[in-house]
C-alpha positions in Angstrom: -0.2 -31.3 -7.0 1.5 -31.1 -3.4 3.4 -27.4 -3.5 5.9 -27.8 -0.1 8.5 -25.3 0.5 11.8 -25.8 2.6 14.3 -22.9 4.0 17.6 -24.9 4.6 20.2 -22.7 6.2 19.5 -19.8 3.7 21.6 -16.7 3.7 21.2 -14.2 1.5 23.6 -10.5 1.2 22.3 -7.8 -1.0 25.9 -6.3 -3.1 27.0 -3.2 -0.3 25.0 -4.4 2.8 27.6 -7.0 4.6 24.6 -8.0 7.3 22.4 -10.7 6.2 19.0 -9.9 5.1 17.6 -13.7 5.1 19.5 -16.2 7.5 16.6 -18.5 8.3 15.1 -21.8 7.9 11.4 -22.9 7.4 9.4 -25.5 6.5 5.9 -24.7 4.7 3.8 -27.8 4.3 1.9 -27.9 1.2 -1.4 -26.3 1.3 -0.7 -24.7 4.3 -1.4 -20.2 4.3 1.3 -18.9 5.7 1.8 -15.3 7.1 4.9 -13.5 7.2 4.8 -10.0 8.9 7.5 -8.0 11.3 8.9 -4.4 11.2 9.1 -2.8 7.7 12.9 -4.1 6.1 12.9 -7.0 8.0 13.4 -9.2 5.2 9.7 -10.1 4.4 10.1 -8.8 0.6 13.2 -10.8 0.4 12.0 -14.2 1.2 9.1 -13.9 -1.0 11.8 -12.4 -4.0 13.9 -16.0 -2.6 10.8 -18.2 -3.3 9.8 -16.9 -6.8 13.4 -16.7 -7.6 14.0 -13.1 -8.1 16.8 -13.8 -5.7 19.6 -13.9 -7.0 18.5 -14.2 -10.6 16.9 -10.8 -11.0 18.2 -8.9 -8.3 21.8 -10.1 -7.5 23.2 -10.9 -4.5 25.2 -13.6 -2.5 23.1 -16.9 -1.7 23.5 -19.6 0.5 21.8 -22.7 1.2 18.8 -24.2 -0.2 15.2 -23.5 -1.4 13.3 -26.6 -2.0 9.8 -26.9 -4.0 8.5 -30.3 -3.2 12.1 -31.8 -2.6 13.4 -30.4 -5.5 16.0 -27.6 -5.3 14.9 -24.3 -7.1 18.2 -23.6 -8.4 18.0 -26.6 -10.6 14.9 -25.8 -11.7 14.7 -23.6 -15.4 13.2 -20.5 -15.5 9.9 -21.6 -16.8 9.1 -24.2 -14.4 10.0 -21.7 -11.6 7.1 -19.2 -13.0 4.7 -21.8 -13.8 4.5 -23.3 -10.2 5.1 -20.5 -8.2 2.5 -17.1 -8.6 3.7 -13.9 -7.9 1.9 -10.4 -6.6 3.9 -7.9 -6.0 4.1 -4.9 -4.0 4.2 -2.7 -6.9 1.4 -4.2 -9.5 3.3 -2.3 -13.0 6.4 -3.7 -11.9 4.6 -7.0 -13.4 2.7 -5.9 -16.0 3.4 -7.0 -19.3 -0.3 -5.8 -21.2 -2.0 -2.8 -21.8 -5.6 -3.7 -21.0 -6.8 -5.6 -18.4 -8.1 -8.7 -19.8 -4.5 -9.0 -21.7 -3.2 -8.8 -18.5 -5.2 -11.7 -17.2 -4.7 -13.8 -19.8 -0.9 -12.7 -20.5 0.8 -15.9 -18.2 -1.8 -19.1 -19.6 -0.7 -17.2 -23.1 2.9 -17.9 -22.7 2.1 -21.7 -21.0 0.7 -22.9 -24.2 -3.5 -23.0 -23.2 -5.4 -23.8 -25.8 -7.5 -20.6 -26.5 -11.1 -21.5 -25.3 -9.6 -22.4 -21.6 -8.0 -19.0 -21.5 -11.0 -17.4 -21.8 -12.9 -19.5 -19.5 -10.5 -18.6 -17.3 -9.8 -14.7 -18.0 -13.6 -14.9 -17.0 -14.0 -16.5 -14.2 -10.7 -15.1 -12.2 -12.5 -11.6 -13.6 -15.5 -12.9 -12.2 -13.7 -13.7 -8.3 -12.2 -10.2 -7.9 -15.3 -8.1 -9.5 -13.2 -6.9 -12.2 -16.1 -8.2 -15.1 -16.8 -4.5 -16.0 -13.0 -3.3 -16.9 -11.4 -6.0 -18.9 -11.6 -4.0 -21.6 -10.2 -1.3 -20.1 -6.4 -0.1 -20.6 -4.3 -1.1 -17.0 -2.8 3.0 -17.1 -6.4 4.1 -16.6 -6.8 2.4 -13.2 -6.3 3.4 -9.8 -3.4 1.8 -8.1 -5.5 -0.4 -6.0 -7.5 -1.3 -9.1 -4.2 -2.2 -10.9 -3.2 -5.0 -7.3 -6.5 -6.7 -7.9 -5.5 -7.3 -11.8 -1.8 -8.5 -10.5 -3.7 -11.1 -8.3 -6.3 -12.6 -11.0 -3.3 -12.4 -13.4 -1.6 -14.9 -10.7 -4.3 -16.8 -10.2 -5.5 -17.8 -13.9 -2.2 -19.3 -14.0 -3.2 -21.8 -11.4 0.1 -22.4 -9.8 1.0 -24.9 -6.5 2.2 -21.8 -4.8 1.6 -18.5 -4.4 3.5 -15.9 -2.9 2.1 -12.3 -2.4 4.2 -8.6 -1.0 1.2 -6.4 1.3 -1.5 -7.4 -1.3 -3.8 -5.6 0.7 -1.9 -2.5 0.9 -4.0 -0.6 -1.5 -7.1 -2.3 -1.6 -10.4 -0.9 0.0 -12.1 -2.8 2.4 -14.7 -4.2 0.0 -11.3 -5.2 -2.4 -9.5 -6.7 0.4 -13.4 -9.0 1.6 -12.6 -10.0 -2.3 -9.0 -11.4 -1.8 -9.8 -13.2 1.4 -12.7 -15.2 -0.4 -9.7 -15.4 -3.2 -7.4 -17.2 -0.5 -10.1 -19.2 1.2 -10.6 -20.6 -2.3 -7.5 -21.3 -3.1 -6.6 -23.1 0.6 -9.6 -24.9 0.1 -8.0 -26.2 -3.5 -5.1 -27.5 -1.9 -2.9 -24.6 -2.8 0.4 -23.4 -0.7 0.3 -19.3 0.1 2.7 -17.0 1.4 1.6 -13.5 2.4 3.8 -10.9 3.1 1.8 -8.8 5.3 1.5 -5.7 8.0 -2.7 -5.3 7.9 -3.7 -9.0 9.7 -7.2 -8.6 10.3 -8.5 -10.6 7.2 -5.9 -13.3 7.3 -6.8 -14.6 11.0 -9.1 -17.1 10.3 -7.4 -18.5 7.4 -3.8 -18.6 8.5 -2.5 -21.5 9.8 0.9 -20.0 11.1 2.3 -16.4 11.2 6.1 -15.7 11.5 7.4 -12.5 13.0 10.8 -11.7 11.2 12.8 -9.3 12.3 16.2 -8.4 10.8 16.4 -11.5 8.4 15.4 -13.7 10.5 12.5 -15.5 12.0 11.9 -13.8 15.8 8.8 -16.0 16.6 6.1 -18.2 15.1 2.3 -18.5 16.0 -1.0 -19.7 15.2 -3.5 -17.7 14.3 -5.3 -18.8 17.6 -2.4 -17.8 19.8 -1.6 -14.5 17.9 -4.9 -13.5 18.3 -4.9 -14.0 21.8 -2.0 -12.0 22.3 -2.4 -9.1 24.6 -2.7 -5.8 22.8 0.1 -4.2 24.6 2.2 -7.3 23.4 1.6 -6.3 19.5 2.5 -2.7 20.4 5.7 -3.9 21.7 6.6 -6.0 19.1 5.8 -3.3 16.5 2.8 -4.9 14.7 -1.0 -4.1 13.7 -3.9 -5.5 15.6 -5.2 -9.4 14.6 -8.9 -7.1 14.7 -10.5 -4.1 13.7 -13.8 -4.2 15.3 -12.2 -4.0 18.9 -10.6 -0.8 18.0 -11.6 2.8 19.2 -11.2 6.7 17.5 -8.1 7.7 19.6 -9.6 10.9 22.0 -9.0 14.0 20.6 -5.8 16.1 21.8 -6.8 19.3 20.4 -10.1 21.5 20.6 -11.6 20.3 16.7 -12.0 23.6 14.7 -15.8 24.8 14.7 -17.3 24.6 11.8 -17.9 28.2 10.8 -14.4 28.3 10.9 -12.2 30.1 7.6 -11.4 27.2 5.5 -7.3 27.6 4.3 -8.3 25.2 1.1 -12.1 25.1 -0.3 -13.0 23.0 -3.5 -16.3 24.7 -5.3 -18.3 22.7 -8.0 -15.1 20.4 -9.0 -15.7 18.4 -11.9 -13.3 16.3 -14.5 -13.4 13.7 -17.2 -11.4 10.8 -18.5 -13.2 9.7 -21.3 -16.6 8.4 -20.2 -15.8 8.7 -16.3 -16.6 11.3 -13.9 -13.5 11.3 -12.1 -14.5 14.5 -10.1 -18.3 15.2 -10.3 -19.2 18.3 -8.9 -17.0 17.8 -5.8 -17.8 20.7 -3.0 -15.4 20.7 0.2 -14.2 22.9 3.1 -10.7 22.1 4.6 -9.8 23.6 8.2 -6.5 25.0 9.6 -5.5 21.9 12.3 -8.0 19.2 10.8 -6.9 15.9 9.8 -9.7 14.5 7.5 -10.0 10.9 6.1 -11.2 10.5 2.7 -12.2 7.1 2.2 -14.1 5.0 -0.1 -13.8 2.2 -2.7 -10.8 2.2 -5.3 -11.6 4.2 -8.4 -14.0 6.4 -6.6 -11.8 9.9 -7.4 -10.1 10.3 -4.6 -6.5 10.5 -6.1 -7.8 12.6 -8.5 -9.3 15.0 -5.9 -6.3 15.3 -4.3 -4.2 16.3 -7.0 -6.4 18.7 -8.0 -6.5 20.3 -4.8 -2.6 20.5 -5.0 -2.6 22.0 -8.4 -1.3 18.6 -9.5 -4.1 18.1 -12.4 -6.6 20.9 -14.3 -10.3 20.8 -13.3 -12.7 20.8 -16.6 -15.1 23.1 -14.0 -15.1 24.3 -10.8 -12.4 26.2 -8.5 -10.0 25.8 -5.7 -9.7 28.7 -3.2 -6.9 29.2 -0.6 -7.8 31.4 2.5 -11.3 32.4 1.1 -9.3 33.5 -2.4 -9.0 32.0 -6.3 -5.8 30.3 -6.8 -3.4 29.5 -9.5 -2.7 25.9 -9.9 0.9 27.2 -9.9 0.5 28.5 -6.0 -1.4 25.6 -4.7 1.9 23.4 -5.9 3.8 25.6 -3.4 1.2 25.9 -0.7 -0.8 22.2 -1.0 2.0 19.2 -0.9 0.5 16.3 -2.3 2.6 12.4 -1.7 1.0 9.8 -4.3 1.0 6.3 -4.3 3.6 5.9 -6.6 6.5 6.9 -4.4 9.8 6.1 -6.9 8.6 8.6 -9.0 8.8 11.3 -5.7 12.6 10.4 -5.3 15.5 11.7 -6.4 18.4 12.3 -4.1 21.7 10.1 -4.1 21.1 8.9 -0.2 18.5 9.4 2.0 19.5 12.6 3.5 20.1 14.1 0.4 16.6 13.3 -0.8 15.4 15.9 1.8 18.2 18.4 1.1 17.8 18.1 -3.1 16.8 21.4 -4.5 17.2 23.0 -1.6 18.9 26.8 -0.8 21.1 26.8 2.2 21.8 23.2 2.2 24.3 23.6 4.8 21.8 25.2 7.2 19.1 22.5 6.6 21.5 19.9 7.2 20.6 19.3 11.2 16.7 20.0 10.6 16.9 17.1 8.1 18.7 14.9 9.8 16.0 15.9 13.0 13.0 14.6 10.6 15.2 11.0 9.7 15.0 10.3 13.2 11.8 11.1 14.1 10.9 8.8 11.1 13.0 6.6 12.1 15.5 6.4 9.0 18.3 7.8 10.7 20.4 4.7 10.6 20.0 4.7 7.0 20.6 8.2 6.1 23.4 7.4 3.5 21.8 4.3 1.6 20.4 5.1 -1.8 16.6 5.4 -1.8 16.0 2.5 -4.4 17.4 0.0 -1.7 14.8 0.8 0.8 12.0 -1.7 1.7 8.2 0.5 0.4 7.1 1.6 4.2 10.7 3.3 4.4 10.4 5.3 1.3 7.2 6.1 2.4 8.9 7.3 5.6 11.1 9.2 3.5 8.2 11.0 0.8 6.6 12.1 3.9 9.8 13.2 5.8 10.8 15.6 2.2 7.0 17.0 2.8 8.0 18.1 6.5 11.4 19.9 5.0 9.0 21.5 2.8 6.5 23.2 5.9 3.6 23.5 3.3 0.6 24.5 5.7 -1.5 21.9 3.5 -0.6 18.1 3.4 -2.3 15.6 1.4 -1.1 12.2 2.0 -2.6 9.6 -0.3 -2.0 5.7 1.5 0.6 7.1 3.4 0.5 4.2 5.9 -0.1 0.9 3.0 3.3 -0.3 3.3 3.9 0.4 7.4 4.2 -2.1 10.6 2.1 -1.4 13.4 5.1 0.9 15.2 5.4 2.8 12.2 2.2 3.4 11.6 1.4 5.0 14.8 4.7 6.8 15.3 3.4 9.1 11.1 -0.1 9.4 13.0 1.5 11.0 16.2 3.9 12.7 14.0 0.1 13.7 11.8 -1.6 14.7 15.5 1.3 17.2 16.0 1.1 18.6 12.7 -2.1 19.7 13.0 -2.2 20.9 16.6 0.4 23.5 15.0 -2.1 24.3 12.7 -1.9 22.4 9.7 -4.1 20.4 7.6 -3.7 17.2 7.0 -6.0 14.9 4.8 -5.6 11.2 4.8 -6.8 9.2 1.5 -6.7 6.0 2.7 -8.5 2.2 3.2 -6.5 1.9 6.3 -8.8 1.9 9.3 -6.0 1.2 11.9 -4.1 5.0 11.1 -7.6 6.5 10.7 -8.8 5.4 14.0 -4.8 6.8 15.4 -5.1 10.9 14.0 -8.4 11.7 12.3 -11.2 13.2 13.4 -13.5 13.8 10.0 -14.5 11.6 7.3 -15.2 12.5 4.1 -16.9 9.3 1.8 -16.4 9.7 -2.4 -18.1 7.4 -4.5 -18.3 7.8 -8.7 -16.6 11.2 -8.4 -19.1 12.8 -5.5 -18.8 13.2 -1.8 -22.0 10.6 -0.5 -20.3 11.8 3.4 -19.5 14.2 5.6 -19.6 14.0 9.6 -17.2 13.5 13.0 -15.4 10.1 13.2 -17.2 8.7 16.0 -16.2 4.6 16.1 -14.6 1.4 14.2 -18.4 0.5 13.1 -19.4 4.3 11.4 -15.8 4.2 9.8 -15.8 0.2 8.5 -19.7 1.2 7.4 -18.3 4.4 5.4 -15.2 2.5 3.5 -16.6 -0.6 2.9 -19.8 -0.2 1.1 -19.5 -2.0 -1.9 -19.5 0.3 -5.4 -18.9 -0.7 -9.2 -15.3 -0.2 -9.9 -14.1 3.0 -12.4 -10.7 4.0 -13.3 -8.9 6.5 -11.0 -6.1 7.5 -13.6 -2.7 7.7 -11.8 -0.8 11.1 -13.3 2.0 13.1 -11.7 4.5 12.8 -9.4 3.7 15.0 -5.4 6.8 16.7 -6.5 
């Protein structure tokens, strides 16, 4: 089983977009891990779609040049033989779902291979076994949070047991316990002999198994290192050059800006005795928190715990079985709390609906006219001002999550609940939202952040709140890398986190 793969002169033009958005050539050696990363739409999702072969047979488009596996040119090989060597994960997991429960899932690609049935389950079993997932194979996939849902797209890859694998951010959802998972998951697949390609923007649990990463920038390939020389590179360097840091544990809270609201302050939103059911799980479990005017607040802990569920409840988004939300010391309908609390989900093509960019932030909109230059203000803040007339469904995931967050900012809610705002950003982007977060709040507004990613954490907020099985376990002052990385990573049994309604 050998699993090479060659770039030769390869150009690639989506239909509409004249520039190139691949124009490289690269040489992977079989059984070598290699990591792509660079600004978000520099072309990282399209050479991965170019390996797997969604380019140009799914997604259509103008290609040039070659893409050989082992020698062998891909476009001479039949669909079947494409899948069956090469192993997707994508950046969405339910764009590759084809089962409704999880061990179905798992088991889905050695069914249409022709295993005999025994070896599927053996194998079903023990990929379930490498990513913790043992407890929700019976489970249905709709049920689970969206982090929950990644980790089934990767053991669905790997029960296959292709030469390659190719994986889009597969960390961007996971917690940190998930994401320990999927680097024992790579080590064990580098140490079989197998060829990976990650498309990635969080680095830190890649260094030590990487043998190269290459920096693309607009379809092309800027620079190459090892992971020894990339990790060496001065911090100011990866600032420059718009990417996260090769290391969490050297990092540090940013200082505070602002004077942090005392305690005893007036809470604007203030959850009392929340509690709700799916079935058998305590989503929400008696759930008991005080949001300040001009907070920003992490809520961290490991996928399933009920943090998406929290959130949405807070923003009217979902009915508690028990318990209340109050705004400004009052009871509120779930009906105000949609107009006062702005929730962005995970699942951001659900949140869009305009014909371009700008107009996503002008749709259903009075005044349109008038809005026009304060929308066109929050593109280029967010950087999206060069693409303010391209239809959101072309944009790469960290610019529509640009975008979800700029149509929250035309909205001026005084409440925003972002849930992994920052899973699909580079390193520039990144910090540019958590500046953009720092100024909300010093105007006064509250921010919370549900997120696994300690780099944007450690950039705007100054609380963190730990959930775990539907209850707060934490509440204090984010103090340093080691109390944060202590409070998301401890290790919990996974339970669904059920993914319902759209922010808007």
């Amino acid at each position: 089983m050998n699993g090479s793969i060659a770039f030769d002169g390869v150009r690639f033009e989506y239909p509409g977009r004249p520039e190139p958005v691949a124009d490289l050539s690269l040489r992977i050696a079989a059984g070598e891990l290699v990591v792509l990363t660079g600004p978000s739409g520099s072309g990282k999702t399209t050479l991965t779609r170019l390996v797997n072969g969604l380019l140009p047979h799914f997604h259509p488009g103008r290609l040039t040049g070659r893409i050989l596996l082992d020698g062998r040119d891909l476009a001479e090989l039949e669909n079947w033989e494409r899948g069956r060597s090469i192993g997707s994960v994508f950046q969405d997991p339910r764009s590759q779902f084809f089962s409704n429960e999880v061990a179905g899932e798992i088991a889905f690609g050695c069914e249409n291979y022709g295993l005999p049935h025994r070896e599927i389950v053996e194998r079903v079993h023990e990929t379930a076994g490498a990513l913790r997932l043992e407890g929700i194979l019976g489970r249905a996939l709709r049920g689970l949070s969206y982090g929950m849902r990644q980790r089934v797209a990767i053991a669905s890859a790997r029960a296959v047991d292709p030469r390659v694998y190719v994986l889009d951010e597969p960390s961007a959802n996971l917690d940190l316990d998930s994401t320990e998972d999927l680097h024992e998951l790579l080590r064990g697949l580098k140490e079989r002999g197998r060829t990976v390609i990650v498309a990635e923007h969080r680095l830190h649990h890649l260094m030590d198994l990487a043998d190269r990463i290459v920096c693309l920038r607009e379809g092309r390939i800027e620079t190459e290192f090892t992971a020894d020389e990339f990790v060496a590179l001065p911090e100011q360097r990866l600032v420059e050059m718009g990417l996260r840091m090769p290391s969490l544990e050297a990092l540090r809270p940013r200082p505070c800006e602002r004077p942090e609201p005392p305690a005893a302050a007036s809470p604007i939103v203030e959850a009392v005795g929340l509690r709700r059911r799916y079935g058998r799980t305590r989503a929400l479990d008696g759930v008991d928190l005080r949001l300040l005017p001009g907070q920003i607040t992490a809520l961290v802990g490991p996928n399933g715990a009920g943090k998406s569920v929290l959130g949405r409840t807070l923003a009217g988004l979902v009915r508690p079985d028990s318990g209340e939300v109050r705004l400004r010391g009052g009871p509120a309908r779930r009906s105000r709390r949609r107009h006062e609390v702005w929730y962005i989900g995970q699942d951001l093509d659900s949140q869009l609906f305009g014909e371009s960019v700008l107009d996503e932030l002008l749709t259903g909109r009075r005044h349109r006219d008038r809005l026009h230059g304060r929308a066109t203000g929050i593109l280029r803040e967010l950087g999206l001002d060069g693409l303010a007339e391209q239809h959101p469904s072309t944009l790469s995931g960290g610019q529509k999550q640009r975008l979800v967050l700029g149509a929250a900012l035309m909205d001026e809610a005084p409440v925003l609940i972002l849930d992994e705002p920052t899973s699909g950003l580079d390193g520039r982007t990144m910090r540019s939202v958590s500046a953009l977060l720092r100024r909300l709040a010093g105007q006064g507004r509250t921010v919370v952040l549900i997120t696994h990613d300690v780099e944007c954490a450690l950039e705007c907020c100054t609380r963190v709140v730990r959930m775990e099985a539907g209850r707060i376990t934490d509440d204090t002052a984010l103090r340093s890398v080691g109390q944060l990385l202590a409070l998301a990573g401890r290790r919990a049994a996974p339970g669904p986190e059920p993914e319902r309604g759209p922010g808007r």
